[in-house]
N, C-alpha and C positions, 0 to 999 in steps of 0.2 A: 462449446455449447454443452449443459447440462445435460446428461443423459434421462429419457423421461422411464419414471419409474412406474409398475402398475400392479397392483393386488391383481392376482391371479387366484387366489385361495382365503377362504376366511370359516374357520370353524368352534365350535363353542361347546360345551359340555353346560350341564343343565347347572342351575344358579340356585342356591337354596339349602337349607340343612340337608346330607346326606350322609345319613351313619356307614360306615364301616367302608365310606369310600376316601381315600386318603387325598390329598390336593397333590402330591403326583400322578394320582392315577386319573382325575379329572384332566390336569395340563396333557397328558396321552391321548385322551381322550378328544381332547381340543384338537391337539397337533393332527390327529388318523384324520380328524373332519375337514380341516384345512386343506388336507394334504387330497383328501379324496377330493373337495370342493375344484382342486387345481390339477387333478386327474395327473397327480403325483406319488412317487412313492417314497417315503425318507431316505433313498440314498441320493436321490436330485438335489435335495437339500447344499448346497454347499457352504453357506453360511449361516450361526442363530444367533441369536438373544433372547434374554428373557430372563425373569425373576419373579420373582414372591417376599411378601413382608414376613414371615414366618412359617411357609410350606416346604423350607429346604431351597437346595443350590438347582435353579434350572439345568445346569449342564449335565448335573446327573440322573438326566435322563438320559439321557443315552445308553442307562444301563437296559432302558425297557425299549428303546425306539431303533436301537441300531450300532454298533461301533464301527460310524466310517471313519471315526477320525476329522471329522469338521473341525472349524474353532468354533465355541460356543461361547458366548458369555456372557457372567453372569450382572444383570441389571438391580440396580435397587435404589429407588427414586420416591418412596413413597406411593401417594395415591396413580403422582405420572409415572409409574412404573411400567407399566403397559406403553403407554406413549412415548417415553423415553425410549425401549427396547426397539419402537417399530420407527424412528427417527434412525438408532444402529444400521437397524435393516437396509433402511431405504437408501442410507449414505455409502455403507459398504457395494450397494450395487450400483448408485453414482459413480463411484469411483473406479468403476471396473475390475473391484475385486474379486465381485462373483456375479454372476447371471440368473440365481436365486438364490433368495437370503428368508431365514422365519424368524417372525415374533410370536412369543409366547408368554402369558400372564395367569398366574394363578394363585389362590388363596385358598385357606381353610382356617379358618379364626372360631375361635370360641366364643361362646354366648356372652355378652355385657359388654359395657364398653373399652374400647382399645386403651393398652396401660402405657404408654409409651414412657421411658424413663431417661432423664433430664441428660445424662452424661453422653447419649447416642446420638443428642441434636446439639452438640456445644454449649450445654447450660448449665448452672451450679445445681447443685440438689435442694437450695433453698426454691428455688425457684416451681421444683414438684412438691414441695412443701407446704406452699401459699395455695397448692391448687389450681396453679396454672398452665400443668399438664394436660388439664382436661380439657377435651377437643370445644363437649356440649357450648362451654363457657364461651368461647373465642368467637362462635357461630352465634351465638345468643347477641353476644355483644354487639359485632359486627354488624348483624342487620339489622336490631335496636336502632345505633344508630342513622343506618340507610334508613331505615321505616319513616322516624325524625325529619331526616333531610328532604326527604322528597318523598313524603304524604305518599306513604305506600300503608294501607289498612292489614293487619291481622286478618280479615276472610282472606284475601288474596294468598299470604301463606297460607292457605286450608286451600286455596283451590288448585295450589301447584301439587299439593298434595295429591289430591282429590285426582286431577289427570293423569299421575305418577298411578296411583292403584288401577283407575280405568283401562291405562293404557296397559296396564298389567296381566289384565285376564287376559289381553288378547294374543300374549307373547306366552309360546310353549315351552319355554326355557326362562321362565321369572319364577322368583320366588313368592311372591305376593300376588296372587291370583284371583283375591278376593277385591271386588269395589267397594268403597265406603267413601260414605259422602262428607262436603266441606263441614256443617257443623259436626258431626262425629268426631271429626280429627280436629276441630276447633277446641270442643270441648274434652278432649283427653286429658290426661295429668301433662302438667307443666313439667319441661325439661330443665331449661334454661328459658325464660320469660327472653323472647314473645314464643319461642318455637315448644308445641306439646311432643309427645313420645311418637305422634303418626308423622309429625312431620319431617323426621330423621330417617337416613336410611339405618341399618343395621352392621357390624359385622358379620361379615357372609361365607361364601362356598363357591368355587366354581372356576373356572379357564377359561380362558379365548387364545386363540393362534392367527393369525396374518403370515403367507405367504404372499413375497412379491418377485418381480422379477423387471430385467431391463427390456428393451423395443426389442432387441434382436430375436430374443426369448418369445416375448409378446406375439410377437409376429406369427408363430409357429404355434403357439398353444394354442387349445382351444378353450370353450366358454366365454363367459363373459368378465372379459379384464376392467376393470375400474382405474382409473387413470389418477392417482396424485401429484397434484394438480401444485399444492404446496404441502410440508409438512416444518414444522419450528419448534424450538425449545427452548427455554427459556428460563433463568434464575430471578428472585424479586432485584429492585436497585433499593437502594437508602427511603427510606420511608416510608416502605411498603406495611400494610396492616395485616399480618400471617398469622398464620397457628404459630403457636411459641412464641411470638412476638405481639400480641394486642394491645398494641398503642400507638398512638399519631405521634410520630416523629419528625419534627422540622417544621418549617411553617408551611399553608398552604394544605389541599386533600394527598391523601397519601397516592401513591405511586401502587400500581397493579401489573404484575406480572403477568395475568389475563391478556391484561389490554395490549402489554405488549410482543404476545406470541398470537398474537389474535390478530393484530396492527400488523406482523410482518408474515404472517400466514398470508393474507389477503393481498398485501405488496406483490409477495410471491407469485401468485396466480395469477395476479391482473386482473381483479376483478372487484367488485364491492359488495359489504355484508347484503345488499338487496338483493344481490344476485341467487341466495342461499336458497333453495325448495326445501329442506330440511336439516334438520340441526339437533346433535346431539351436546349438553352443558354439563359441566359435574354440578350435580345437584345434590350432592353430600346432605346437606339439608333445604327444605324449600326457600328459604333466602338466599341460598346460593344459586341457585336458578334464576332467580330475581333481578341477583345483584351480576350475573355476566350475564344476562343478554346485554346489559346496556355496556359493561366491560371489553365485549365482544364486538361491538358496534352493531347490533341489531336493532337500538332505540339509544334516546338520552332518557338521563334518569330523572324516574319518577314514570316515565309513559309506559312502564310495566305493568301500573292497577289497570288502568283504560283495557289495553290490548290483551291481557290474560281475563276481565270481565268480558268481554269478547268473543272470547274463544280462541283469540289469534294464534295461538300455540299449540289448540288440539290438532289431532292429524287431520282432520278436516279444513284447518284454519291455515291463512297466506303464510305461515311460519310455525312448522308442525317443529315441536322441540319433545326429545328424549320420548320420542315413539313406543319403546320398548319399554316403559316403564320406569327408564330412568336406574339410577343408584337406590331410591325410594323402594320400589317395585322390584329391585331386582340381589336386593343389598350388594359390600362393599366386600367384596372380595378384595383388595389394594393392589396386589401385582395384574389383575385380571381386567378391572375397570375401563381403562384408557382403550383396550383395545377390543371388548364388550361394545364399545362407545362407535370404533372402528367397521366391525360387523353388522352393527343394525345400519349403517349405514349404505353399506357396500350393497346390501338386502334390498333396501328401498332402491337404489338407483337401477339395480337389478329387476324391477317390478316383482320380487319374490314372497314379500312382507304378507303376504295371506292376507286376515282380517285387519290388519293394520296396515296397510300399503294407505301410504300417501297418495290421493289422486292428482291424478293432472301428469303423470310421466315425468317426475321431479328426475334433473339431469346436474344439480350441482349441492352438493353435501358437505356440513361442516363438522367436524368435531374440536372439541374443546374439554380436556381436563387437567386439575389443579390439584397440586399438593401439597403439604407440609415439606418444608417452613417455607415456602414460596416459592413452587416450580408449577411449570404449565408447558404443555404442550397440545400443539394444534395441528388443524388438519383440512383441508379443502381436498373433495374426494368428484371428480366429473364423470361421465360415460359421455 
């Protein structure tokens, strides 16, 4: 039988431009709040992961946090970086390797957008040549033609937007604190046609940490443990429509890698997308929000204009998504995101979300996020 695994600790460092603090000193930062959250002290630790797209090797933290000599290691998955690492976590204490294991996720990027370069994802250099390096493009594309298929309007990306800012003020650790409304962000400078400049998140700043631990563990701690429930990971198959890949290949709609850590997330649990009180999406830009809830099995496609005119995805609404403001509101840290996604969750199920708590005693949580060139991991989180 499966040993059942449970976030005992979940902590964050604040999200945002922060001069002269370095993204290891934020990932410390993460780890001390996790670690207090789970009234812990780093030598409990016995097992980590964790990484960053460009803030250095996680494991060398240890030079500020401790030399017990744990294994640590190091992750790098892209946007699922974060989710990838706390998938390590959770399996290593399946396994009865260790009795507590940490994820940790952190970034610090520089202003403009991400350069990534051809040779680090299996591609020729012609290929960064053409310009199809750039993320803007592939996102542009992509929900062009979802919008097409299934009569989804331009306001509705303004108003994924638009909830992304709102929900923004009311989270103390976002970078985006201001609201601004759907035509504001309608009418901004074009990015990539159909999405303008509000409707993107940014490269960002910032960590998250996950501590978890087994039943025996569990048992004995105190606070409030959060139970996962499933967790999955998952590569694209042949046909899938990626970053670094934007094109329909084979006949037929392409294949999503969403769909299928999202389809075997839910397997996992036993239980169905209805079942979800709250939901965190990577919402890299607001098509992509759009385009997994129905990826995710929250709706079929197209029933995304209806239900976000609605409201059905503010916190107020039968299906509150990216309460925290989202990737939009909180930009993209890369190694920090997935497990960003992971904490606001653990929060709400916890009733601790302050001015954003979800009502109604939400008792089942999902997260979902996706990365270059076609990775996803998920997450179904119960109390």
């Amino acid at each position: 039988m499966t040993q059942i695994v449970s976030i005992i600790g979940a902590g964050l460092s604040k999200f945002g431009r922060q001069p002269g603090v370095s993204g290891r000193q934020m990932a410390v930062t993460a780890i001390g709040n996790a670690l207090r959250d789970a009234d812990l002290a780093w030598p409990d630790v016995q097992v980590a992961f964790g990484g960053s797209d460009g803030s250095g090797l996680a494991d060398t933290l240890v030079a500020e946090l401790g030399f017990t000599g744990i294994p640590f290691t190091n992750v790098k998955n892209g946007c699922a970086t974060g989710g990838s690492a706390l998938f390590s976590a959770v399996n290593a204490v399946r396994s009865g390797s260790a009795d507590v294991a940490l994820a940790v996720g952190f970034d610090k990027h520089p202003r403009g957008a991400f350069d990534p370069r051809p040779a680090e994802w299996g591609l020729p250099d012609g290929y960064g040549e053409a310009g199809l390096m750039v993320t803007t493009q592939f996102f542009g594309a992509k929900i062009s033609r979802y919008m097409r298929q299934h009569d989804i309007s331009s306001r509705t990306l303004a108003l994924v937007a638009e909830k992304a800012y709102r929900n923004g003020v009311l989270n103390p650790n976002a970078w985006r604190r201001e609201a601004m409304d759907a035509a504001t962000i309608a009418e901004a400078d074009m990015v990539n046609d159909p999405l303008t400049r509000y409707m993107f998140c940014s490269p960002g700043e910032g960590a998250a940490a996950i501590v978890v631990a087994g039943e025996d563990y569990v048992a004995r701690a105190t606070g409030r443990p959060v139970k996962i429930a499933a967790i999955t990971h998952r590569t694209r198959r042949f046909g899938s429509f990626e970053v670094f890949s934007p094109s329909v290949q084979g006949a037929g709609e392409p294949t999503s890698v969403s769909a299928d850590a999202a389809r075997a997330a839910f397997e996992q649990a036993g239980i169905a997308p209805g079942d979800v009180d709250v939901a965190q999406l990577q919402d890299t830009e607001s098509g992509a929000e759009i385009m997994h809830m129905a990826e995710c099995g929250f709706c079929e496609p197209g029933e995304q204009e209806a239900m976000i005119a609605a409201g059905e995805t503010d916190i107020g609404g039968c299906l509150p998504i990216n309460t925290d403001g989202g990737c939009i509101a909180n930009g993209e840290p890369i190694g920090a995101s997935g497990l960003r996604q992971v904490h606001e969750i653990v929060t709400q199920l916890r009733g601790e979300a302050g001015e954003r708590q979800v009502p109604g005693d939400p008792r089942v949580g999902f997260t979902h996020v996706y990365g270059a060139p076609g990775i996803s991991a998920c997450t179904v989180l119960t109390v």
